[in-house]
Each structure stands twice: as C-alpha cells, then as structure tokens.
C-alpha positions in Angstrom: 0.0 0.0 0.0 1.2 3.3 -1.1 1.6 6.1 1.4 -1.4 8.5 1.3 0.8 11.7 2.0 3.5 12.9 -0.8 7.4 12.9 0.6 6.8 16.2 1.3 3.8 16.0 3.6 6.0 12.9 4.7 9.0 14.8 5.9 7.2 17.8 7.5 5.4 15.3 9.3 8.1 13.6 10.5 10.0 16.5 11.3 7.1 17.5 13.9 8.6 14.9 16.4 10.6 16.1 19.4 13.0 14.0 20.5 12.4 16.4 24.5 9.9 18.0 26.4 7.7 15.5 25.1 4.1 15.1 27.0 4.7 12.4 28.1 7.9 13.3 29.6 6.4 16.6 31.0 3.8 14.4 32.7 6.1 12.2 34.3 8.5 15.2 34.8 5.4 16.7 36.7 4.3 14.1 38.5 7.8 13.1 40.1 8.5 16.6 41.0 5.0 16.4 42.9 6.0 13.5 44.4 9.0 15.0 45.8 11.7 13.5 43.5 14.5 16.2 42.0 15.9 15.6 38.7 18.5 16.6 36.1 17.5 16.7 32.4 19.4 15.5 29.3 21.7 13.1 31.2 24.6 15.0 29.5 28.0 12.7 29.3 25.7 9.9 30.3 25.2 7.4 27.5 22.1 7.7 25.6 21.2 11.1 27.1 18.7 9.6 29.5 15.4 12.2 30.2 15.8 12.3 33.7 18.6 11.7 36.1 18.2 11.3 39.7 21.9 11.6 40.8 21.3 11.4 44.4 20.1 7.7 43.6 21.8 6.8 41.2 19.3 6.3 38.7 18.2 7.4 35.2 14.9 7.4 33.4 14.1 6.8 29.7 10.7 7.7 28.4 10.0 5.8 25.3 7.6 6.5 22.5 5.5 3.2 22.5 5.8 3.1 18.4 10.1 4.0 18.0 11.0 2.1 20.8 8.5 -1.2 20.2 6.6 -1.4 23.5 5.7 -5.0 23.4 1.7 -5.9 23.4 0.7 -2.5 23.0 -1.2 -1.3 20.1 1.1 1.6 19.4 3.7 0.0 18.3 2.4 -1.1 14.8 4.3 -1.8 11.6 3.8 0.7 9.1 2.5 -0.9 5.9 4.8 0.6 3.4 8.7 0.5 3.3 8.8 -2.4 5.7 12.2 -3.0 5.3 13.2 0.2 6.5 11.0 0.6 9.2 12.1 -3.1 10.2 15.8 -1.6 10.1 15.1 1.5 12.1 13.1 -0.5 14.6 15.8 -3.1 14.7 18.7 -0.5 15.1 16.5 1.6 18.0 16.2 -1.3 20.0 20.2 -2.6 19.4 20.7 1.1 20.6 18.3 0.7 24.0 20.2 -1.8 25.0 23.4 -1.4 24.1 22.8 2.0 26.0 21.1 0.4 29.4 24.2 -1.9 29.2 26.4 0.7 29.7 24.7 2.6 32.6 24.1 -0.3 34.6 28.3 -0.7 33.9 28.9 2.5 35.5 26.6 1.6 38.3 23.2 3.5 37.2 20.3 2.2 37.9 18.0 2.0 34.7 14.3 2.7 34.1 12.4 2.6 31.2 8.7 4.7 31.2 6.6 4.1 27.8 4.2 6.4 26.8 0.7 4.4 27.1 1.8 4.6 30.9 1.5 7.9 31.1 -1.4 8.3 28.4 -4.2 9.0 31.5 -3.7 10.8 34.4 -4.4 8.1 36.9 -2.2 5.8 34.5 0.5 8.9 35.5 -0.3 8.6 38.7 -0.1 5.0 39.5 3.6 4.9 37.2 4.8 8.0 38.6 4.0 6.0 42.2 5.7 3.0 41.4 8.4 4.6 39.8 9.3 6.9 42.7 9.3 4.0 45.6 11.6 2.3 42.9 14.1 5.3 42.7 13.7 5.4 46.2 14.8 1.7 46.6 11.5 1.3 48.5 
C-alpha cells in the first residue's frame, strides 16, 4: 500500500517529532516533582542522554515512544504498511541502541528505568507509574 501523503507531507510530518519535552515526559517530569523526587535533564555525558537523572540515587529514566522504541503488546507500536524493510531496520537498530545504552549505565553503576508512553497516556495511569516509579528510585 502506497503512502497516502507525498514525501513532502512525509517529511514535514516527521519532522514534527521532538526528541524532549515530550508530554509524556512533562507528565512524568510533573508528576515526580509532585511527588517529591529532584531531577537533572538531558543526562549529559551519560550514554544515551537519559530524560531524567536522579543523581542522588543513582538512577536514570528513559521515556520511550510506545511506536520508535517497540513497546511489546501495545497497540502503538504497529508496523507501518509501506517501506517495511526500512522501518524493520530502524526498529531493529533503535532497540540494538536501548540496549546497548542500558548496558552501559548499569556498567557504570546507574540504575536504569524505562517509562513508555501508554503509561502515562491517563492521568491516573501517571499517577499509578509515577508512584511506582518513585518508591523504585527510592529503593523502597
């Protein structure tokens, strides 16, 4: 099946996506900070640039698009119907690069947490994973 928008819809499209200051991160980002959690952003000269890093715990959080970073079982994360073998390779290389990344921190001695986006679709679904996620942090 042909894709219904030109390559130039395409790309602005695309191009739309933020790769920070998502909502779902601002959600999360809210909700820990109500919770009483502190935070650095960007995780700079961490790999992978985690979203949010709790130094004081040694910890780092990754909030993951549900679709780029293939939550399993959720409806999200679909295969697009044209140019499989490219999405197959992006998906493939996304999740090599999660990995490869979580590896690394948990080398250095961070703790690593991974947040998808249908967890934080609802806010009581924000509130239950921002809940859990804190006492987790926490070591609780």
């Amino acid at each position: 099946m042909a894709d219904i928008l030109s390559p130039r819809e395409r790309s602005e499209r695309m191009s739309r996506i933020r790769g920070k200051d998502t909502v779902p991160e601002l959600v999360l980002r809210k909700t820990l900070h109500g919770l009483g959690l502190r935070y650095r952003l960007g995780g700079a000269g961490l790999p992978g640039k985690p979203d949010l890093v709790f130094p004081r715990y040694k910890s780092v959080v990754f909030v993951h698009g549900c679709f780029w970073h293939r939550h399993a079982g959720c409806k999200v994360a679909s295969m697009p119907k044209s140019n499989v073998e490219f999405w197959s390779e992006k998906f493939a290389k996304n999740l090599a690069r999660d990995a490869r990344v979580a590896k690394e921190l948990a080398a250095l001695g961070w703790r690593v947490f991974t947040v998808w986006e249908c967890e934080l679709s609802s806010a009581n679904k924000a509130n239950s994973t921002g809940g859990r996620l804190a006492a987790e942090i926490r070591g609780a």
